[in-house]
Gaussian input, Z-matrix of N, CA and C with variables (Angstrom, degrees):
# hf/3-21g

backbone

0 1
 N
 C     1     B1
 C     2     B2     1     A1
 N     3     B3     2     A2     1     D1
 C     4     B4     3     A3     2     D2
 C     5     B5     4     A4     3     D3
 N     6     B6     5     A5     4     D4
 C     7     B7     6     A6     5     D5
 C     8     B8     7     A7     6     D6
 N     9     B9     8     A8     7     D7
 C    10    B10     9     A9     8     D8
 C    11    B11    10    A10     9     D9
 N    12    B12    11    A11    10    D10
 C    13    B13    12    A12    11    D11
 C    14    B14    13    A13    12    D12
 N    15    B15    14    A14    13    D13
 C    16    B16    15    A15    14    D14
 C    17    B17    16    A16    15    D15
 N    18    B18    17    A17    16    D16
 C    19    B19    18    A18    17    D17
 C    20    B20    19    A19    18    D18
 N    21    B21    20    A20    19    D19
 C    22    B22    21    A21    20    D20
 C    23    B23    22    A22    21    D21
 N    24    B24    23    A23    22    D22
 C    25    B25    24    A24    23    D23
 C    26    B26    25    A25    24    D24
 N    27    B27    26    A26    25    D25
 C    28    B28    27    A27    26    D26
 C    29    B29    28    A28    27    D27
 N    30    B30    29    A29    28    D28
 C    31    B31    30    A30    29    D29
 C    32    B32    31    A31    30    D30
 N    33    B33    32    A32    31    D31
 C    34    B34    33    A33    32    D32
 C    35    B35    34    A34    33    D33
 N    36    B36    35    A35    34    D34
 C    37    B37    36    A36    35    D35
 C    38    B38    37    A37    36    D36
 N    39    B39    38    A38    37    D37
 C    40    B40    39    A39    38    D38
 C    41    B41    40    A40    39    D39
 N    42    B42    41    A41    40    D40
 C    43    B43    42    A42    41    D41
 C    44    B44    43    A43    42    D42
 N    45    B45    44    A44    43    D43
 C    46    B46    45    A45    44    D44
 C    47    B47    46    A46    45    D45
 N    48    B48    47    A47    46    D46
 C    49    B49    48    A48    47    D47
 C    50    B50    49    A49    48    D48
 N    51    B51    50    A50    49    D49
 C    52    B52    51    A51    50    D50
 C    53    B53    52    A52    51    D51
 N    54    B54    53    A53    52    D52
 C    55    B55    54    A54    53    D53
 C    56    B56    55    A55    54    D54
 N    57    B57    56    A56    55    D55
 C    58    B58    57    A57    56    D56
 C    59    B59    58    A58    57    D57
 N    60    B60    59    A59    58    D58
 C    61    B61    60    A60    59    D59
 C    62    B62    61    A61    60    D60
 N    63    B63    62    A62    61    D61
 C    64    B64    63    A63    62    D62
 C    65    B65    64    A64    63    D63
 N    66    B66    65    A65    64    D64
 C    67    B67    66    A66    65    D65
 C    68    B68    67    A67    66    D66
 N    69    B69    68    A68    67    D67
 C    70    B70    69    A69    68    D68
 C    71    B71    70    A70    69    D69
 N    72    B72    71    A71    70    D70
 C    73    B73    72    A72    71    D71
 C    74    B74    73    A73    72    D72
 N    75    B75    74    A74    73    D73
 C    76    B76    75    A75    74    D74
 C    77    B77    76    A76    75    D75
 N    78    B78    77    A77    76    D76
 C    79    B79    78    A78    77    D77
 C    80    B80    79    A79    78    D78
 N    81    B81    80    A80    79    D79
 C    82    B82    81    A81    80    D80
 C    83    B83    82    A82    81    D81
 N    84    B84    83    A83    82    D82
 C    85    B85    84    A84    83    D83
 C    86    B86    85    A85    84    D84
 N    87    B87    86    A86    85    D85
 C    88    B88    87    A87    86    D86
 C    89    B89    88    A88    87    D87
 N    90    B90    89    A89    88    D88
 C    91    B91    90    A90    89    D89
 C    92    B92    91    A91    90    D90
 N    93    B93    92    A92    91    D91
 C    94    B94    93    A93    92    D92
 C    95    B95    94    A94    93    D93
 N    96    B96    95    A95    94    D94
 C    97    B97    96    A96    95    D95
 C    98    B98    97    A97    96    D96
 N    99    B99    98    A98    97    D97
 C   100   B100    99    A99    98    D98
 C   101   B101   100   A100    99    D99
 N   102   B102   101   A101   100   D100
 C   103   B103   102   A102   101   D101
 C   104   B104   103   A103   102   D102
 N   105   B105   104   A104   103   D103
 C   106   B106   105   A105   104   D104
 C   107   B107   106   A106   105   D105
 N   108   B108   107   A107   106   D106
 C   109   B109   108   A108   107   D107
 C   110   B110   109   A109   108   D108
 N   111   B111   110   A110   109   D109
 C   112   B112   111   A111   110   D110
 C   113   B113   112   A112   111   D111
 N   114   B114   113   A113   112   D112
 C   115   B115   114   A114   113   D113
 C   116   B116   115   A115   114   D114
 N   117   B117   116   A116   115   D115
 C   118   B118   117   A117   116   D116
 C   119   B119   118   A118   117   D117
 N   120   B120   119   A119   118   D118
 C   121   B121   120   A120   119   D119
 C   122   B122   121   A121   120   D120
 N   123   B123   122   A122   121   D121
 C   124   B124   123   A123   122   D122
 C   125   B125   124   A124   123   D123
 N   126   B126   125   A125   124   D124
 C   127   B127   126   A126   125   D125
 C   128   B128   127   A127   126   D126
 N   129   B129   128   A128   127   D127
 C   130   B130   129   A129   128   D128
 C   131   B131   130   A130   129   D129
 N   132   B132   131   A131   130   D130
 C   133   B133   132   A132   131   D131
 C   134   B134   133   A133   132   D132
 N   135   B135   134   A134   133   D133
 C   136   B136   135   A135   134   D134
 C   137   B137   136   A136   135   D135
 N   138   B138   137   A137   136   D136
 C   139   B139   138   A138   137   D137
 C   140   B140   139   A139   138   D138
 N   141   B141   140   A140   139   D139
 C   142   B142   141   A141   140   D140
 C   143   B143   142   A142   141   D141
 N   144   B144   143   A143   142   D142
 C   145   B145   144   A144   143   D143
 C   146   B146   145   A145   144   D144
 N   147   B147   146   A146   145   D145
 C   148   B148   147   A147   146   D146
 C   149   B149   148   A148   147   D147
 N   150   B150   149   A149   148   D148
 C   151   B151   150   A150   149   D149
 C   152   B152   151   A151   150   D150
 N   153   B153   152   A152   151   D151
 C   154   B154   153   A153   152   D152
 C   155   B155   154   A154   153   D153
 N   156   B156   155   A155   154   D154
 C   157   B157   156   A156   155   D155
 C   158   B158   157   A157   156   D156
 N   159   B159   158   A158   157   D157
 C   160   B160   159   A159   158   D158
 C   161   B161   160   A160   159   D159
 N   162   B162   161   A161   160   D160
 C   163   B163   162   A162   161   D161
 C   164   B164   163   A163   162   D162
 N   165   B165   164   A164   163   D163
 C   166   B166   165   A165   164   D164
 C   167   B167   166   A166   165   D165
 N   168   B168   167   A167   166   D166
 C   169   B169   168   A168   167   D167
 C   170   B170   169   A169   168   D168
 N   171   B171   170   A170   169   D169
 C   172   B172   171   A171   170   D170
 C   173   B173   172   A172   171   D171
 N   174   B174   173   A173   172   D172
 C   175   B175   174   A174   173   D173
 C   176   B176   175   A175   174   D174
 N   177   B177   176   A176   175   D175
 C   178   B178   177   A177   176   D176
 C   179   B179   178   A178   177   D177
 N   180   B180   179   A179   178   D178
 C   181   B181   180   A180   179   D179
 C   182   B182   181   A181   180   D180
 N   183   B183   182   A182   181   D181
 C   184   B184   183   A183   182   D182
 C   185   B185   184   A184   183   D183
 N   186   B186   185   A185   184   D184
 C   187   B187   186   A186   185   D185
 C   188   B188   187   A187   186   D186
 N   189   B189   188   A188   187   D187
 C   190   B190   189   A189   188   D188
 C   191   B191   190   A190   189   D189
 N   192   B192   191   A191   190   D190
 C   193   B193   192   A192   191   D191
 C   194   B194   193   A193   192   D192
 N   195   B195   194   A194   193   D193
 C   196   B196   195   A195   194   D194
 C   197   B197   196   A196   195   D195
 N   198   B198   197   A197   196   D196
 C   199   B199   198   A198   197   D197
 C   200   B200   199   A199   198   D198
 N   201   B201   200   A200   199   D199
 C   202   B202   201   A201   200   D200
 C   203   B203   202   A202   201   D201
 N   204   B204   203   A203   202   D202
 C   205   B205   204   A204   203   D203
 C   206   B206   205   A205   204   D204
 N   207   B207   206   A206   205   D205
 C   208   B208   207   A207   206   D206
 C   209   B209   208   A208   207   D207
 N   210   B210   209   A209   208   D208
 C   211   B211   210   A210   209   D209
 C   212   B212   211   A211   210   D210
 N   213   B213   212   A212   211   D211
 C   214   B214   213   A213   212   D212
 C   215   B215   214   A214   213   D213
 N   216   B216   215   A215   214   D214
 C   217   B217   216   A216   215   D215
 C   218   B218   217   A217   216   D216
 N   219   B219   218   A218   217   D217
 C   220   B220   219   A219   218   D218
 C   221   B221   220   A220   219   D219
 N   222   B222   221   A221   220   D220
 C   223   B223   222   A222   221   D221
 C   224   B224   223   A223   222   D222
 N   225   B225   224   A224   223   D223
 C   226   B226   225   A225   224   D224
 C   227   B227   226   A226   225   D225
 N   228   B228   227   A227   226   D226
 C   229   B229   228   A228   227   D227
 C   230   B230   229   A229   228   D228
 N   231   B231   230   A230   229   D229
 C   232   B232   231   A231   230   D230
 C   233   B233   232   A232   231   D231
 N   234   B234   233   A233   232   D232
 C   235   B235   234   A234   233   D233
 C   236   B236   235   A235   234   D234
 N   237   B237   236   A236   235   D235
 C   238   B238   237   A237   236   D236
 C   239   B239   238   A238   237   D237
 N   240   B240   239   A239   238   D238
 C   241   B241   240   A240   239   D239
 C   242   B242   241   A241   240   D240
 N   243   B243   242   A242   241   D241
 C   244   B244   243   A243   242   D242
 C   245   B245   244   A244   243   D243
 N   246   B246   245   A245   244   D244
 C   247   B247   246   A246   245   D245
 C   248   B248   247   A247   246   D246
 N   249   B249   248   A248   247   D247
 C   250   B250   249   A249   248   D248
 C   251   B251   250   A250   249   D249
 N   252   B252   251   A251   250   D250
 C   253   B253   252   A252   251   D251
 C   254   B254   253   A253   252   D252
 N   255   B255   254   A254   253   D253
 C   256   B256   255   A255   254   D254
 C   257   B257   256   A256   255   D255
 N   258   B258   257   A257   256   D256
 C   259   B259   258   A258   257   D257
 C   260   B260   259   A259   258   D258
 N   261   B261   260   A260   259   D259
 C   262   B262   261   A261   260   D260
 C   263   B263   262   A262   261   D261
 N   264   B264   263   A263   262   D262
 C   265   B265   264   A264   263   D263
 C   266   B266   265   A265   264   D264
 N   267   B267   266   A266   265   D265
 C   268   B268   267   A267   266   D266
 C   269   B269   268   A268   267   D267

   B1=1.4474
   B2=1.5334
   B3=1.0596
   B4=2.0599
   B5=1.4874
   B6=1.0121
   B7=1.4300
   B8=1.5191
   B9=1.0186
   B10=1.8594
   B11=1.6819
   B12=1.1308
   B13=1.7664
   B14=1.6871
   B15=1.0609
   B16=1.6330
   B17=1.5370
   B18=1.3304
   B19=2.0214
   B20=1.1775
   B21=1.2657
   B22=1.9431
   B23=1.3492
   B24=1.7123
   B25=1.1779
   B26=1.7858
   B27=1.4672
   B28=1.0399
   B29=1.6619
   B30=1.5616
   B31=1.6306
   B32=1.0293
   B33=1.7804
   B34=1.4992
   B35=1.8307
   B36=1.3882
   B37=1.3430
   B38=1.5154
   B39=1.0453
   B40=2.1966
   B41=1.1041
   B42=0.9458
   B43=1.9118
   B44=1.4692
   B45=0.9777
   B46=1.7612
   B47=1.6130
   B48=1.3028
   B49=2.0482
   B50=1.9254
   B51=1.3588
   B52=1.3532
   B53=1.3202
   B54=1.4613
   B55=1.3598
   B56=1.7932
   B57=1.1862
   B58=1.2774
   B59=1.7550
   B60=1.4426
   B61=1.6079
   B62=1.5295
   B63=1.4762
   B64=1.7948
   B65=1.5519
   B66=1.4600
   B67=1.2238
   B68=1.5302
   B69=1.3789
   B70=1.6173
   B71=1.7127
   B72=1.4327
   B73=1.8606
   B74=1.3809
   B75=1.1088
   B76=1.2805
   B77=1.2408
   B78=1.7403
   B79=1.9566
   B80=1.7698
   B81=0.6303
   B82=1.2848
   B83=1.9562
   B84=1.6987
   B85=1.4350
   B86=1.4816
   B87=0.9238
   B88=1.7835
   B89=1.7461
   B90=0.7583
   B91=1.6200
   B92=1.6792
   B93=1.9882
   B94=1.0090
   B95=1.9218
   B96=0.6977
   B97=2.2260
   B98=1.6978
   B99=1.2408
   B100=1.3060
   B101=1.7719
   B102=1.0432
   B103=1.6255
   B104=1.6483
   B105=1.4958
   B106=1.1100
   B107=1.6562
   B108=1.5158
   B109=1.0638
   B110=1.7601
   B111=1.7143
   B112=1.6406
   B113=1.8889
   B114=1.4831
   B115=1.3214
   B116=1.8647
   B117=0.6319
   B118=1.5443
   B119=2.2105
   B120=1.1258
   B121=1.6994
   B122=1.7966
   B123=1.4522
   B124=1.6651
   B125=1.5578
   B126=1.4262
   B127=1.7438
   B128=1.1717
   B129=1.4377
   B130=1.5464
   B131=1.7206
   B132=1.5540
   B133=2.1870
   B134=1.8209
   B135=1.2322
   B136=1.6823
   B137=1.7578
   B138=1.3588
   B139=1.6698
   B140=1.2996
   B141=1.4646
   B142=1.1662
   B143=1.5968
   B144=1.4205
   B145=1.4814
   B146=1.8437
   B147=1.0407
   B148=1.6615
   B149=1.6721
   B150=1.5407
   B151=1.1989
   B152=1.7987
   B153=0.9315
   B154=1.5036
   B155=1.8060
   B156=1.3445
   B157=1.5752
   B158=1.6420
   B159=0.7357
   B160=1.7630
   B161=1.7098
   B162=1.4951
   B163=1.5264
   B164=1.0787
   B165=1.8870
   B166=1.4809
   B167=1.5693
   B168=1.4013
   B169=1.6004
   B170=1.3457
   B171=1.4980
   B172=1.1408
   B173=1.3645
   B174=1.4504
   B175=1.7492
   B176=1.4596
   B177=1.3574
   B178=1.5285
   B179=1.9101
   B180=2.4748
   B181=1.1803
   B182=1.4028
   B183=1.5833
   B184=1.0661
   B185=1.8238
   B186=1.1060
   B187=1.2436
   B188=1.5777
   B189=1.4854
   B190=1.5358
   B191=1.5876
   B192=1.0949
   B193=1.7711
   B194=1.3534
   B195=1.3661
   B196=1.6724
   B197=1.6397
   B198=1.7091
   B199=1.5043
   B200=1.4953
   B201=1.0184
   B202=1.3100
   B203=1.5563
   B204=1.4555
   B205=1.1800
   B206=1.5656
   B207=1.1926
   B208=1.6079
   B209=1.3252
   B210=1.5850
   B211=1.6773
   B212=1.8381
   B213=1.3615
   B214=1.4808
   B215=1.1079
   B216=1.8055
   B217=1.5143
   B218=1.7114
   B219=1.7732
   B220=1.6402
   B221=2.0206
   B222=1.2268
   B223=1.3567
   B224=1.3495
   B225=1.4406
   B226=1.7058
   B227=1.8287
   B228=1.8509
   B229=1.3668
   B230=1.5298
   B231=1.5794
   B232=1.6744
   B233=1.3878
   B234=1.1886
   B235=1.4868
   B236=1.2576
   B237=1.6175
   B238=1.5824
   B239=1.7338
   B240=1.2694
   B241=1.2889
   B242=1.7849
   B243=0.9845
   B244=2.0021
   B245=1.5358
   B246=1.1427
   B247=2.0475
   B248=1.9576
   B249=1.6729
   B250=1.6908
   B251=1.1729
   B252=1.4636
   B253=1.4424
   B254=1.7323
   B255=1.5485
   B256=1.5525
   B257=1.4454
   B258=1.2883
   B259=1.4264
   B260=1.7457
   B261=1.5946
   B262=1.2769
   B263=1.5995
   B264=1.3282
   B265=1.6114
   B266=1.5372
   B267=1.1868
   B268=1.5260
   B269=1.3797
   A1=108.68
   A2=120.44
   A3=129.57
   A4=99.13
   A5=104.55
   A6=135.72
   A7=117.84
   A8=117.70
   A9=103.51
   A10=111.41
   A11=99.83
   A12=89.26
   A13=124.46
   A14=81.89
   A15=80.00
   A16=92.91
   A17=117.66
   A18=133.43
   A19=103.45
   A20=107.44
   A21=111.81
   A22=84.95
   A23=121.04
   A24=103.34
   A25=101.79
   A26=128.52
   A27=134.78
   A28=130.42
   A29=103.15
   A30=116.55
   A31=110.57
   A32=81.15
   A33=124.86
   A34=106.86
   A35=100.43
   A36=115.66
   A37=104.77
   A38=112.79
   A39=111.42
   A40=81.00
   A41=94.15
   A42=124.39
   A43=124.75
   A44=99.82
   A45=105.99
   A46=90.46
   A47=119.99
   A48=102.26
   A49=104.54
   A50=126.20
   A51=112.96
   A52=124.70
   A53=95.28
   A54=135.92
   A55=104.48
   A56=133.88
   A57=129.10
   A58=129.59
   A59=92.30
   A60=111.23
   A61=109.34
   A62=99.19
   A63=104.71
   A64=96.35
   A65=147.60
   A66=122.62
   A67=112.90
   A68=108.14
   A69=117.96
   A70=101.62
   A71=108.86
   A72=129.69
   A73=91.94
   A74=158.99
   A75=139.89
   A76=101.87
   A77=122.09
   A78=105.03
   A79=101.59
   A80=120.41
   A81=123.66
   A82=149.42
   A83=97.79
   A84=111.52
   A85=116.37
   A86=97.32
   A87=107.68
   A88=111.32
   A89=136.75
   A90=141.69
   A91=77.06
   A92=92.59
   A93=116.68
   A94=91.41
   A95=117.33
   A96=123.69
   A97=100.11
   A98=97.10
   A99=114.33
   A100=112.31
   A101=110.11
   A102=102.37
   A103=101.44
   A104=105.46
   A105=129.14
   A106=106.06
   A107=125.30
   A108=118.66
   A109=97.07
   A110=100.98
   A111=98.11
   A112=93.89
   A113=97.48
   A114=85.92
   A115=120.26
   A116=84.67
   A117=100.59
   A118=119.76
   A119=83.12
   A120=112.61
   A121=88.80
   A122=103.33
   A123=126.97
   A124=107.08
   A125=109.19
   A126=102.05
   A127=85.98
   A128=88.05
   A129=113.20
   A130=104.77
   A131=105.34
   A132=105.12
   A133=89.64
   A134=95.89
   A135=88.58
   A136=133.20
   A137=94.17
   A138=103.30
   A139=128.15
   A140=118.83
   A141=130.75
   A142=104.66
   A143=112.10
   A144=117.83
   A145=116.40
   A146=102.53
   A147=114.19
   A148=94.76
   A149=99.61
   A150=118.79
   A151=112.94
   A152=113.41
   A153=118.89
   A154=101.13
   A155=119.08
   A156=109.21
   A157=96.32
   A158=102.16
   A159=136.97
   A160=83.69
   A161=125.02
   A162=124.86
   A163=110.78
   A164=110.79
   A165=114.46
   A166=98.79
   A167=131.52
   A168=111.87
   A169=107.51
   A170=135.19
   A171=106.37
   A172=126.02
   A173=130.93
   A174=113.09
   A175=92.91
   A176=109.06
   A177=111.48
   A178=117.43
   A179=88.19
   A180=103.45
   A181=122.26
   A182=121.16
   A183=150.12
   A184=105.44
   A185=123.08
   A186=124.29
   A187=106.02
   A188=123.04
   A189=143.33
   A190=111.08
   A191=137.63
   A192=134.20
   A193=81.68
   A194=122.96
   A195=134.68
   A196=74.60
   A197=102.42
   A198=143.23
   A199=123.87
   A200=129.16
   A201=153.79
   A202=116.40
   A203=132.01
   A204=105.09
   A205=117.71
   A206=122.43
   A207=141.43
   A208=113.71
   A209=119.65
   A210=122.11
   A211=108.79
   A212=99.93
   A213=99.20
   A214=128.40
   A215=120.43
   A216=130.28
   A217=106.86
   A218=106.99
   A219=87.82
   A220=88.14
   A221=102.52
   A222=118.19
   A223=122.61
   A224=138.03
   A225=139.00
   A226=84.14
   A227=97.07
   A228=100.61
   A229=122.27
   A230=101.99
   A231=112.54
   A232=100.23
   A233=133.06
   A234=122.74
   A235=116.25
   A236=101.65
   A237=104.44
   A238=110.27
   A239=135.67
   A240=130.13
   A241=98.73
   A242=85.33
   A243=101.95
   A244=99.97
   A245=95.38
   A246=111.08
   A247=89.14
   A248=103.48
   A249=80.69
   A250=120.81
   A251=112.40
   A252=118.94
   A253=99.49
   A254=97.53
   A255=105.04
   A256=132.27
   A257=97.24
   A258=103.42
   A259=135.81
   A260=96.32
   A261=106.15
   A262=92.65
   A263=133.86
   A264=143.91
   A265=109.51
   A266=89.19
   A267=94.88
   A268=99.18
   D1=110.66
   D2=156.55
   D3=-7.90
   D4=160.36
   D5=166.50
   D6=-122.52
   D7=149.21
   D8=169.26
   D9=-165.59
   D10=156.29
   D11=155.92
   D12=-100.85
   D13=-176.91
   D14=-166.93
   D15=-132.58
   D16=155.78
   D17=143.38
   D18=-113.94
   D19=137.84
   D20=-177.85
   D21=-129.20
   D22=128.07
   D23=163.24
   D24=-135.65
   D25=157.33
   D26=158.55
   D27=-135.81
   D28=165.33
   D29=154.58
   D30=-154.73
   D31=130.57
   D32=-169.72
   D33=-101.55
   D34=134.25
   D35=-171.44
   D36=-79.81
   D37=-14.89
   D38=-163.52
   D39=-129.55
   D40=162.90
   D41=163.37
   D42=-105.74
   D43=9.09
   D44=-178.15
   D45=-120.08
   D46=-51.00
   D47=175.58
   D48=-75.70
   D49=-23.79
   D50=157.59
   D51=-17.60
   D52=-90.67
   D53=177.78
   D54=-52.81
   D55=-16.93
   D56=159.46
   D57=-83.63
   D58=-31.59
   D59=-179.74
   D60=-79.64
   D61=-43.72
   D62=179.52
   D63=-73.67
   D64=-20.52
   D65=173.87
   D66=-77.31
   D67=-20.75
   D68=-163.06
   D69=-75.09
   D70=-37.75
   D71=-176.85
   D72=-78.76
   D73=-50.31
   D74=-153.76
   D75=-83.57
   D76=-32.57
   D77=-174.07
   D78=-55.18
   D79=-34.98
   D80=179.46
   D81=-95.62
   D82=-29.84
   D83=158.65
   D84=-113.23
   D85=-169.65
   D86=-171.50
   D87=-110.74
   D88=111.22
   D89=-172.84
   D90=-81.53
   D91=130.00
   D92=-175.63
   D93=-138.64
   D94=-7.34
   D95=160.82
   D96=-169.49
   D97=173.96
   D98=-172.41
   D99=-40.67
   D100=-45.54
   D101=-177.19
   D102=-148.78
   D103=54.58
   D104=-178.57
   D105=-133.88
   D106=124.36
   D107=-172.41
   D108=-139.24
   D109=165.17
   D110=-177.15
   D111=-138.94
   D112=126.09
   D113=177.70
   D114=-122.50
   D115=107.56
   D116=-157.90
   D117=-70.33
   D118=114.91
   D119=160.51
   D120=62.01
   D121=71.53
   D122=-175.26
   D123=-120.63
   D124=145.71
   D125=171.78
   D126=-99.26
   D127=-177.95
   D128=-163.02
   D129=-80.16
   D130=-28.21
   D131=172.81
   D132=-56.82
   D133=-68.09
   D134=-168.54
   D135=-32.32
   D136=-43.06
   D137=162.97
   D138=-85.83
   D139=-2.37
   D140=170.50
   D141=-82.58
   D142=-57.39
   D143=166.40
   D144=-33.32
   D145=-36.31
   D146=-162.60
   D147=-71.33
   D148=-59.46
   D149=-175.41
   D150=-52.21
   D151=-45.30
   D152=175.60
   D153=-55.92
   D154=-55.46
   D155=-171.65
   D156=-53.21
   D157=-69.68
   D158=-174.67
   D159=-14.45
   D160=-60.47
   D161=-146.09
   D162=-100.86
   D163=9.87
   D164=160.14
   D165=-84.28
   D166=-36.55
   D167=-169.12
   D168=-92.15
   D169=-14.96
   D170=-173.53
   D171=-97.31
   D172=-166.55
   D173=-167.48
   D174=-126.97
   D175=135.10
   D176=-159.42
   D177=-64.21
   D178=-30.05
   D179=-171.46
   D180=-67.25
   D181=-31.44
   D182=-142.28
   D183=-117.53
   D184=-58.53
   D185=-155.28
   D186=-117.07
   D187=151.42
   D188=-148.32
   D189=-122.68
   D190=93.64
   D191=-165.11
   D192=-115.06
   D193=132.49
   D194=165.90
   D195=-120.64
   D196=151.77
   D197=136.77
   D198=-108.14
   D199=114.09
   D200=161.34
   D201=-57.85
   D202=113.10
   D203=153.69
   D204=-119.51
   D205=118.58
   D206=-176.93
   D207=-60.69
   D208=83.28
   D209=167.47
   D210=-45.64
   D211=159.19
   D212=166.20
   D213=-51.25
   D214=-37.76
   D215=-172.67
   D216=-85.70
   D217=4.85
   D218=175.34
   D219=146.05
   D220=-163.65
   D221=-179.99
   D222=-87.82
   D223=60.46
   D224=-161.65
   D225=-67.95
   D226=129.29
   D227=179.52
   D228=-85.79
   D229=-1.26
   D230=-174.61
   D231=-92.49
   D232=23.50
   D233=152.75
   D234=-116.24
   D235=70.59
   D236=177.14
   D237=-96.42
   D238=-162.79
   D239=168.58
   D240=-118.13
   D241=132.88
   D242=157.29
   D243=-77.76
   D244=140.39
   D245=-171.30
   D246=-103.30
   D247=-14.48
   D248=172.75
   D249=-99.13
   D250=12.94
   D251=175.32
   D252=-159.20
   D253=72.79
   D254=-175.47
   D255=-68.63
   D256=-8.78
   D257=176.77
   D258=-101.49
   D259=10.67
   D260=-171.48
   D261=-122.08
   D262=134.12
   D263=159.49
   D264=-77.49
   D265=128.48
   D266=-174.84
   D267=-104.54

């Protein structure tokens, strides 16, 4: 199975699912800025897993979850995730 890194980044409209999502992202990535996280040498089930808790608290209307996926030569920005079909990497 791949390895990879990841950037997870969001904005969150409330402060009560904030403060729930950023506790849920830190067991697992590294806060690298305020709602900027790095999660390091993860497959893609594993961040999919994350992503599934993750898409019970947040509100689809209101709030913004980017996934990152980090090529070897750097950050390719076309591997972000669609939040309307979160479980597939495009």
């Amino acid at each position: 199975m791949r390895r990879y890194d990841f950037i997870i980044a969001y904005d969150i409209a409330d402060v009560k699912r904030l403060k729930k999502i950023a506790k849920l992202i830190e067991k697992d990535a590294l806060r690298i800025q305020y709602s900027i996280y790095f999660y390091h040498d993860s497959t893609q089930e594993e961040v999919t897993k994350l992503l599934e808790k993750v898409c019970r608290i947040y509100d689809e209307k209101r709030d913004d979850i980017r996934v990152y996926k980090i090529k070897n030569r750097g950050l390719h920005l076309g591997c972000a995730i669609d939040l309307d079909n979160p479980f597939e990497f495009i």
